[in-house]
KOLLO-106487 format. One record per residue (C-alpha): residue number from 0; residue in one letter; chain; x, z, y. Coordinates in Angstrom, 1 decimal. Each point is the difference from the previous one (the first is absolute). Layout:
REM KOLLO-106487
<atom><num>NUM</num><residu>A</residu><chaine>A</chaine><X>X</X><Z>Z</Z><Y>Y</Y></atom>
...
***
This chain:
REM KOLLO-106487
<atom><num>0</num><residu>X</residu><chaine>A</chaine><X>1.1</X><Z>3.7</Z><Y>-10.2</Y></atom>
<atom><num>1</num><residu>X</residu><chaine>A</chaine><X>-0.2</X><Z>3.3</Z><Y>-1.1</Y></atom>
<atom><num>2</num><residu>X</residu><chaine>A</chaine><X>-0.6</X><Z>1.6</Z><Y>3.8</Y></atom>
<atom><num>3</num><residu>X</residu><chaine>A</chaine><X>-2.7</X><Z>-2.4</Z><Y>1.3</Y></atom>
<atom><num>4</num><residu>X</residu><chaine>A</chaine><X>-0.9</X><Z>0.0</Z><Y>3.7</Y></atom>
<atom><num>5</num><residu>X</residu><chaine>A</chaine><X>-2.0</X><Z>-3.4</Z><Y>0.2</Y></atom>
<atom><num>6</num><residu>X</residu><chaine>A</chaine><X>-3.9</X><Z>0.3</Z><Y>-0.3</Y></atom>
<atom><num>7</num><residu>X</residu><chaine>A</chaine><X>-1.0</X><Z>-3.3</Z><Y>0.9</Y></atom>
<atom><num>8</num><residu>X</residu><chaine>A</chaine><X>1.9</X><Z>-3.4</Z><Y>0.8</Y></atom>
<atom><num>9</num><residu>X</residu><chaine>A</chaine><X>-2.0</X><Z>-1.8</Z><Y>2.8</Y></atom>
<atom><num>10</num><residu>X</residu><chaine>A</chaine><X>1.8</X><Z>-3.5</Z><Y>-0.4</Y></atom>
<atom><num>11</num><residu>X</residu><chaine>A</chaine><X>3.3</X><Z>-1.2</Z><Y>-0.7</Y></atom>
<atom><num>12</num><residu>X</residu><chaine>A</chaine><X>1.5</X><Z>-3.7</Z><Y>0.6</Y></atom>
<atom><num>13</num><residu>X</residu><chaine>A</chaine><X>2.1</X><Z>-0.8</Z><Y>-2.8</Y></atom>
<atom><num>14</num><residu>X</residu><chaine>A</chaine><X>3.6</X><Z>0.6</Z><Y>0.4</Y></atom>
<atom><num>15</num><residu>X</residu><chaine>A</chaine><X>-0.6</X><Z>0.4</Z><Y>3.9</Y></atom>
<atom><num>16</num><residu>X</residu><chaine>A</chaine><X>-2.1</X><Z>3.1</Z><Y>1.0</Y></atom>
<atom><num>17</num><residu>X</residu><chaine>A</chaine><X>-2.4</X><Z>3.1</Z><Y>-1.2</Y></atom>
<atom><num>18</num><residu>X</residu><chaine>A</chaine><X>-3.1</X><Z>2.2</Z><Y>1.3</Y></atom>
<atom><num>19</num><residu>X</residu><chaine>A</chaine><X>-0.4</X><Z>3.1</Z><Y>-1.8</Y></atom>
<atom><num>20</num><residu>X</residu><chaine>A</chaine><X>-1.7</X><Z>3.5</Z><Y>0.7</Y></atom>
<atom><num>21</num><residu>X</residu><chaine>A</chaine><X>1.3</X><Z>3.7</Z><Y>-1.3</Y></atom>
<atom><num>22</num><residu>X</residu><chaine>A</chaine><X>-3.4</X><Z>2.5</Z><Y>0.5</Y></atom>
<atom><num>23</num><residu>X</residu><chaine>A</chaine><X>1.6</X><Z>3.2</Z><Y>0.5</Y></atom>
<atom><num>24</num><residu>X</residu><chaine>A</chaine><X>-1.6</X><Z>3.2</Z><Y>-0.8</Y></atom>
<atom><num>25</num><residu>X</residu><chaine>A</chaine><X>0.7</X><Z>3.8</Z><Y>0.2</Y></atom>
<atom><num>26</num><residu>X</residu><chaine>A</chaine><X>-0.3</X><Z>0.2</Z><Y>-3.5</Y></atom>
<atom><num>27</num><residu>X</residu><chaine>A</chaine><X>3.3</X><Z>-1.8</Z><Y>-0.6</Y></atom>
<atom><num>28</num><residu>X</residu><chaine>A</chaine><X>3.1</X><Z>2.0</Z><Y>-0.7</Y></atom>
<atom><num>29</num><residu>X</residu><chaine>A</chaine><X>2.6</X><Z>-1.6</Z><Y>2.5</Y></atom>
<atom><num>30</num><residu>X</residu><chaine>A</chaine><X>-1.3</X><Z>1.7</Z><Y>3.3</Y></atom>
<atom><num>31</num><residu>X</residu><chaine>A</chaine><X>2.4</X><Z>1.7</Z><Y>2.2</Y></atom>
<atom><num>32</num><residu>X</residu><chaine>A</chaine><X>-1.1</X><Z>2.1</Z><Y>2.8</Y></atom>
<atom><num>33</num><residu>X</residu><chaine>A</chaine><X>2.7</X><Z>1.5</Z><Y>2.4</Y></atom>
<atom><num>34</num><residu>X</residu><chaine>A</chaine><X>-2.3</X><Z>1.2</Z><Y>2.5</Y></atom>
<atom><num>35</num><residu>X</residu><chaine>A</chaine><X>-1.9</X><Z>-2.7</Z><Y>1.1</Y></atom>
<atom><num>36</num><residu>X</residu><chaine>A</chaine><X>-2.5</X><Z>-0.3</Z><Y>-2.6</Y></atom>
<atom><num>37</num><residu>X</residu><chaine>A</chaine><X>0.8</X><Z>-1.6</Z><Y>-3.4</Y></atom>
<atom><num>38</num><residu>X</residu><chaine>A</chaine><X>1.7</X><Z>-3.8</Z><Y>0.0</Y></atom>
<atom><num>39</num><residu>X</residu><chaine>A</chaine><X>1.2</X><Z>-2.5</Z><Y>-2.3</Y></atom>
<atom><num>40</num><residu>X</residu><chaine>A</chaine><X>3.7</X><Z>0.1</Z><Y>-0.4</Y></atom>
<atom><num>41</num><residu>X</residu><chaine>A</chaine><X>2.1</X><Z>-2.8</Z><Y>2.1</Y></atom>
<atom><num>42</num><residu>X</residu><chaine>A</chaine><X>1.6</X><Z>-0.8</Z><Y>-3.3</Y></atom>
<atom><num>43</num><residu>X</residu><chaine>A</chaine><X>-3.5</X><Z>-0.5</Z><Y>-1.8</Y></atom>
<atom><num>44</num><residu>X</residu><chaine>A</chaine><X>-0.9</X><Z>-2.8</Z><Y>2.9</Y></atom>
<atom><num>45</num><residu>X</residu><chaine>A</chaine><X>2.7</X><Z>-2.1</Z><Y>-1.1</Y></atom>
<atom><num>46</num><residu>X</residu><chaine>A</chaine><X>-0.6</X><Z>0.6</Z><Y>-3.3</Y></atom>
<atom><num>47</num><residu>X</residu><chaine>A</chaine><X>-3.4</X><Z>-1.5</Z><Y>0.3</Y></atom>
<atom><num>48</num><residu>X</residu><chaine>A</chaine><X>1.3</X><Z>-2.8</Z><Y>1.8</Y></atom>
<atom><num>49</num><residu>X</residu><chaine>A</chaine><X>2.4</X><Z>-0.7</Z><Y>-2.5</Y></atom>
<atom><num>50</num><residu>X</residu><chaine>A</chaine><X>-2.9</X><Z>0.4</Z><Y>-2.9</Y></atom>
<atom><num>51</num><residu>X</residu><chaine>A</chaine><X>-1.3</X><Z>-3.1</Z><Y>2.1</Y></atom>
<atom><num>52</num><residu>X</residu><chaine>A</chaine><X>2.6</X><Z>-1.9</Z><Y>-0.3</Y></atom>
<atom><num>53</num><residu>X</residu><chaine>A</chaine><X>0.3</X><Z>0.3</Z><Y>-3.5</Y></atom>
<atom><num>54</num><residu>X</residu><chaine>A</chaine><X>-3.8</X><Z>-0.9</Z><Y>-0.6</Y></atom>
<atom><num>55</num><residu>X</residu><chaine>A</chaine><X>1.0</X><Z>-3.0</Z><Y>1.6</Y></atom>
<atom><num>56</num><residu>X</residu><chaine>A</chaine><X>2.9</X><Z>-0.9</Z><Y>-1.8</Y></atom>
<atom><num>57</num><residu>X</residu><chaine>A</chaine><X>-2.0</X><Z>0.8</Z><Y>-3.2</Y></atom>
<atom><num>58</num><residu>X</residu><chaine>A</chaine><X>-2.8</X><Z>-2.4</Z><Y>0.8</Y></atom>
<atom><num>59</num><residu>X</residu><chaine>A</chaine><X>1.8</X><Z>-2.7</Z><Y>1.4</Y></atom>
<atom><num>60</num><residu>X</residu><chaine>A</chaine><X>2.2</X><Z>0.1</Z><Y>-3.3</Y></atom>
<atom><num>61</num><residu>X</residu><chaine>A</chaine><X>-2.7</X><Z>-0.1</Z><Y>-2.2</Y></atom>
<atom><num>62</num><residu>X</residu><chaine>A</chaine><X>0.6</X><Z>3.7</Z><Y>-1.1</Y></atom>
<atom><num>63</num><residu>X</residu><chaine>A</chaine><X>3.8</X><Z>-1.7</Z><Y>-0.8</Y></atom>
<atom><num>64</num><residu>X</residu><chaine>A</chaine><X>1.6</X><Z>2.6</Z><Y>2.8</Y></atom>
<atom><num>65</num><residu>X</residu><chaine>A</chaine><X>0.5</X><Z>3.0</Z><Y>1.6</Y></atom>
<atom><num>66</num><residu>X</residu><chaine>A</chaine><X>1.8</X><Z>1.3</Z><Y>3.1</Y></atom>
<atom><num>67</num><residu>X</residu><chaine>A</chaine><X>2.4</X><Z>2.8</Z><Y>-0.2</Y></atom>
<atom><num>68</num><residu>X</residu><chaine>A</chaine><X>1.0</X><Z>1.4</Z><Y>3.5</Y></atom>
<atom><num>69</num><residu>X</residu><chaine>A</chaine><X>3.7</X><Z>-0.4</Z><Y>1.3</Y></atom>
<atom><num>70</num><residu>X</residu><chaine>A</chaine><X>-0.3</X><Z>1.0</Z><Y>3.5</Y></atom>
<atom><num>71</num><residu>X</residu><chaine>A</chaine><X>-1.6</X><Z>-0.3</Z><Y>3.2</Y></atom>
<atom><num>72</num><residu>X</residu><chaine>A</chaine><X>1.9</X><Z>-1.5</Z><Y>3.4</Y></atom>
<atom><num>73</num><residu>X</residu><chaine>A</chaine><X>-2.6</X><Z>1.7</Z><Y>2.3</Y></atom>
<atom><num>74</num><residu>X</residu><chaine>A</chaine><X>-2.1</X><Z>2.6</Z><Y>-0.3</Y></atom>
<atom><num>75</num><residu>X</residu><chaine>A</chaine><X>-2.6</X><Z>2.0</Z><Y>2.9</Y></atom>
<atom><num>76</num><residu>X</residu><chaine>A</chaine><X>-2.5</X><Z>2.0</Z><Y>-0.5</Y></atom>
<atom><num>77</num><residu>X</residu><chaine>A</chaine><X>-2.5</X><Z>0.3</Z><Y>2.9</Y></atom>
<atom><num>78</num><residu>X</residu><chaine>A</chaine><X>-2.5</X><Z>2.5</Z><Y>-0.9</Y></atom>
<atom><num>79</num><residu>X</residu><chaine>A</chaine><X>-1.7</X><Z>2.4</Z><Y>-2.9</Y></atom>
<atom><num>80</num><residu>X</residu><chaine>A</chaine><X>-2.1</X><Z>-0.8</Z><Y>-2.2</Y></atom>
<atom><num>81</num><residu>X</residu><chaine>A</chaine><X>-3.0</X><Z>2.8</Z><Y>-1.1</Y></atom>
<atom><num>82</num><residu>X</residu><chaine>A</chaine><X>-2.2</X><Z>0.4</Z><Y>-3.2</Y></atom>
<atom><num>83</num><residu>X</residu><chaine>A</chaine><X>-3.2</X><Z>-2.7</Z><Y>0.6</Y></atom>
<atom><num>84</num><residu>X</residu><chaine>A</chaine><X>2.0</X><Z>-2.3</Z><Y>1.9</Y></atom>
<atom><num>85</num><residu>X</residu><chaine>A</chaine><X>-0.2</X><Z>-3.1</Z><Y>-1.6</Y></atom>
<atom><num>86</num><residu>X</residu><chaine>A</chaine><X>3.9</X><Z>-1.7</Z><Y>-0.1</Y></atom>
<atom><num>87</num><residu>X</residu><chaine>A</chaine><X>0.2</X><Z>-4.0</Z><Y>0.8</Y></atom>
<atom><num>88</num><residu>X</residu><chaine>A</chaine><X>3.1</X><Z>-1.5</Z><Y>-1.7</Y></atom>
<atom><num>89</num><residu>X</residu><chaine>A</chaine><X>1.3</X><Z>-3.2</Z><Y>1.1</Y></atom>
<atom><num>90</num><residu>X</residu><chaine>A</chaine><X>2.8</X><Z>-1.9</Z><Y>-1.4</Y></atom>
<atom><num>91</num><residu>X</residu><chaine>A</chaine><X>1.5</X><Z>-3.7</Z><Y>1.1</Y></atom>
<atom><num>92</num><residu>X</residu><chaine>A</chaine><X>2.5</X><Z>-1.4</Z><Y>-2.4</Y></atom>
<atom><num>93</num><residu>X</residu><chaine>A</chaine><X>3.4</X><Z>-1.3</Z><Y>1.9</Y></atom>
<atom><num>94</num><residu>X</residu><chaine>A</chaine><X>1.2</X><Z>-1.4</Z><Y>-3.2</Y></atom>
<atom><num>95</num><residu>X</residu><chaine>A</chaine><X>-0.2</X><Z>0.4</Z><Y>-3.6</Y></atom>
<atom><num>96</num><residu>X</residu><chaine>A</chaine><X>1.9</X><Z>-1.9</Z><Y>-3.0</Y></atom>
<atom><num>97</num><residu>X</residu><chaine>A</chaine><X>-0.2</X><Z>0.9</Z><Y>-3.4</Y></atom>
<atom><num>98</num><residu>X</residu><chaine>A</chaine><X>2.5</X><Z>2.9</Z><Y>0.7</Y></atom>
<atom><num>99</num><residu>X</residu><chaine>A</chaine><X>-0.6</X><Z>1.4</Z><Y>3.0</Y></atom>
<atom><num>100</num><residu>X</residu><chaine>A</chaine><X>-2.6</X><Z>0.4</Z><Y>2.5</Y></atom>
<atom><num>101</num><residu>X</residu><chaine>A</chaine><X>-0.2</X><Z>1.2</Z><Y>3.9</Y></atom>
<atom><num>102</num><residu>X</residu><chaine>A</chaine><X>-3.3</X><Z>1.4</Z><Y>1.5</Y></atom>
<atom><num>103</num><residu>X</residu><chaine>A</chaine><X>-1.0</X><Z>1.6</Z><Y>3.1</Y></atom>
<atom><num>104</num><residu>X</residu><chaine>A</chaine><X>-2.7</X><Z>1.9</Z><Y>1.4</Y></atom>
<atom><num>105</num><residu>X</residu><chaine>A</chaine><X>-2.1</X><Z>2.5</Z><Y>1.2</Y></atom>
<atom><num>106</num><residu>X</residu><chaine>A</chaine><X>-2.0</X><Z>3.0</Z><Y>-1.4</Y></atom>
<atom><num>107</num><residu>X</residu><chaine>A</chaine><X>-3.1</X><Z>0.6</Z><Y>2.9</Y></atom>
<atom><num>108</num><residu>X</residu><chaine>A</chaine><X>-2.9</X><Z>2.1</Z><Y>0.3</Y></atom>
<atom><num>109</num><residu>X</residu><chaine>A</chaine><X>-3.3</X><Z>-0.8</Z><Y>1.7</Y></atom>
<atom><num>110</num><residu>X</residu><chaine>A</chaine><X>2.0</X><Z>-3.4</Z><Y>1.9</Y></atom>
<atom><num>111</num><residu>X</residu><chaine>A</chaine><X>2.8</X><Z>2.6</Z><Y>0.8</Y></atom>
<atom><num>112</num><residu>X</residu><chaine>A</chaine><X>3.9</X><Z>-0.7</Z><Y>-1.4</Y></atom>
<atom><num>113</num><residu>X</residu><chaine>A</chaine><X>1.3</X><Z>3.3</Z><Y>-1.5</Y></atom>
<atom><num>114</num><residu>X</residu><chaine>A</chaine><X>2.8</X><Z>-1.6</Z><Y>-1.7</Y></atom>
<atom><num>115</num><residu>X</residu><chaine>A</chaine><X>1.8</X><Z>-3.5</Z><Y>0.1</Y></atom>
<atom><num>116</num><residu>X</residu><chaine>A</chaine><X>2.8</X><Z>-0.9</Z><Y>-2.4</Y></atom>
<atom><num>117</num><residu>X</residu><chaine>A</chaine><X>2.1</X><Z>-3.2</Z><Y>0.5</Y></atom>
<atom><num>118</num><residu>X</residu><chaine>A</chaine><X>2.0</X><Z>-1.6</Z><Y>-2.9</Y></atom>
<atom><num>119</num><residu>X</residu><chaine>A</chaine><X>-0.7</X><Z>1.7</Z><Y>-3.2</Y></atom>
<atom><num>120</num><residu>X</residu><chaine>A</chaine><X>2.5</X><Z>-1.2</Z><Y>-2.5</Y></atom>
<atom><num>121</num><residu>X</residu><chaine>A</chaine><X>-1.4</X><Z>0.2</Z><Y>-4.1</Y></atom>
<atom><num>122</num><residu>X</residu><chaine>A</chaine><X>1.5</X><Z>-1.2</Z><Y>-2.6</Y></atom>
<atom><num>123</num><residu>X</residu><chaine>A</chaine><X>-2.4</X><Z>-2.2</Z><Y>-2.5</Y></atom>
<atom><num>124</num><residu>X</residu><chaine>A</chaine><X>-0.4</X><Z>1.1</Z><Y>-3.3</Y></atom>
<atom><num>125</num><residu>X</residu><chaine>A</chaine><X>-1.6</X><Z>-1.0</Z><Y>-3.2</Y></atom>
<atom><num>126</num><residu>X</residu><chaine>A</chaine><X>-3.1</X><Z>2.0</Z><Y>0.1</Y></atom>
<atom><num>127</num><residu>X</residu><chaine>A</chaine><X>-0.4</X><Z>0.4</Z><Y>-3.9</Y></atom>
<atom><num>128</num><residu>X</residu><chaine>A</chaine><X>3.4</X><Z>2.0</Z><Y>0.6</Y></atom>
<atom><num>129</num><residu>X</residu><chaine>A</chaine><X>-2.0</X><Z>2.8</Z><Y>1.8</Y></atom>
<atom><num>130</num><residu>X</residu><chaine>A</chaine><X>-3.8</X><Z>0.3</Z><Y>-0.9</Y></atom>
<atom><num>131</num><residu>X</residu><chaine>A</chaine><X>-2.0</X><Z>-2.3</Z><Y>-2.2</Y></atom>
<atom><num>132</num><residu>X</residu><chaine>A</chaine><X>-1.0</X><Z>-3.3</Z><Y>1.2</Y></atom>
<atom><num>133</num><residu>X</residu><chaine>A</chaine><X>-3.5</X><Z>0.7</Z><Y>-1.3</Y></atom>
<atom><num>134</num><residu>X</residu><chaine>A</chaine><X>0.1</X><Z>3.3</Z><Y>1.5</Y></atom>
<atom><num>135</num><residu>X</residu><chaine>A</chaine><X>0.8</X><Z>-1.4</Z><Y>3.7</Y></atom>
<atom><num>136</num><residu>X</residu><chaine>A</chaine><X>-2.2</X><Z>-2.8</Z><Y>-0.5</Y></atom>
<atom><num>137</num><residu>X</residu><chaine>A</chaine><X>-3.1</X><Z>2.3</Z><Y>-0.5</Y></atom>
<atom><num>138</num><residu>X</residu><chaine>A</chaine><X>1.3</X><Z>2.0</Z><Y>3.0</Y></atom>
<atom><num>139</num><residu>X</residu><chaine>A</chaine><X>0.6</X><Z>-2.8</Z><Y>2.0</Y></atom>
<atom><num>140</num><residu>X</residu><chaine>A</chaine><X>-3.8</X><Z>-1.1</Z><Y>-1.1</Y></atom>
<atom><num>141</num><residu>X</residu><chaine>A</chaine><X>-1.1</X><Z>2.9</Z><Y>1.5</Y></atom>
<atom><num>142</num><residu>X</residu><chaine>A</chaine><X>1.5</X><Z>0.2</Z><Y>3.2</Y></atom>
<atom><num>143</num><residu>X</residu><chaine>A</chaine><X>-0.9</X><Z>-4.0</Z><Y>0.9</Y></atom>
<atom><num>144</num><residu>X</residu><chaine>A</chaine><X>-2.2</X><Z>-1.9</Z><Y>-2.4</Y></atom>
<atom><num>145</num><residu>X</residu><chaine>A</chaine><X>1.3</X><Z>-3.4</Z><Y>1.4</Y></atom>
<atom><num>146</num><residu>X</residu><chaine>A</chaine><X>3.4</X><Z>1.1</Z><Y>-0.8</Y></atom>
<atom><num>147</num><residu>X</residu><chaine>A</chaine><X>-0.8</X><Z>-0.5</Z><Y>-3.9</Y></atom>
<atom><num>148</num><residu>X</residu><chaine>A</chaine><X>-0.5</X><Z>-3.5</Z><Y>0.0</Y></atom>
<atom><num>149</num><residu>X</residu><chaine>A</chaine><X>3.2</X><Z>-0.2</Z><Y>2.1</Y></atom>
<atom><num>150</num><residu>X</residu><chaine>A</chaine><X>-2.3</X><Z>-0.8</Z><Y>2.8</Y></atom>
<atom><num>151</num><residu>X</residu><chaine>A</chaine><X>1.0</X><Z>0.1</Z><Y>3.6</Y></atom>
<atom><num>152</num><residu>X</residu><chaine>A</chaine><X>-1.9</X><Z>0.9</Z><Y>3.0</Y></atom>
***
């Protein structure tokens, strides 16, 4: 991932669910501000959810797999997000074969939903075919040291 928006995976249940954190600050580039004081972009939400998602894929795979986004069933967004705010990401796995998976969630901020998506359709990939496995492995290492080992929480 070339555009990363995960700081921190918190836990993840192999194949099943993942915790993760996005720190946000007024330094990044992405902030929009339309006279209401500067916010994360809706689209940038989902993105991080679906950054989530693929950490999850990639861990539970052994670093075998990686999502690619197809589309989303449902989609609302329930408030902004501001530089500081830290972004909670959680993801729960309705199914996931060697092809395809489905996840749904919510991005939330301080215990508050801003966004929830339902039924996010990726295809699985080979992940050699898009970064380096040894790349995404040290990545991976960084953002969850259980995750190396393959290790669930």
């Amino acid at each position: 991932m070339r555009f990363h928006l995960i700081d921190r995976i918190e836990a993840w249940d192999e194949g099943r669910a993942i915790s993760a954190y996005k720190l946000t600050s007024l330094l990044e580039d992405h902030w929009r501000d339309e006279g209401a004081g500067p916010q994360m972009p809706a689209h940038l939400m989902l993105e991080a959810l679906c950054q989530a998602g693929t950490w999850l894929v990639i861990a539970s795979t052994g670093v075998r797999r990686r999502a690619a986004l197809l589309s989303v069933d449902s989609l609302s967004f329930h408030g902004p997000v501001r530089p500081g705010d830290v972004l909670r990401l959680d993801g729960e796995v309705g199914s996931l074969s060697d092809e395809i998976a489905v996840l749904s969630g919510t991005a939330s901020v301080d215990g508050r939903t801003v966004m929830r998506a339902e039924n996010i359709l990726c295809a699985l990939m080979p992940a050699e075919d898009l970064e380096d496995p040894e790349d995404t492995r040290r990545m991976l290492g960084r953002l969850d040291r259980a995750a190396v080992g393959g290790g669930r929480r």
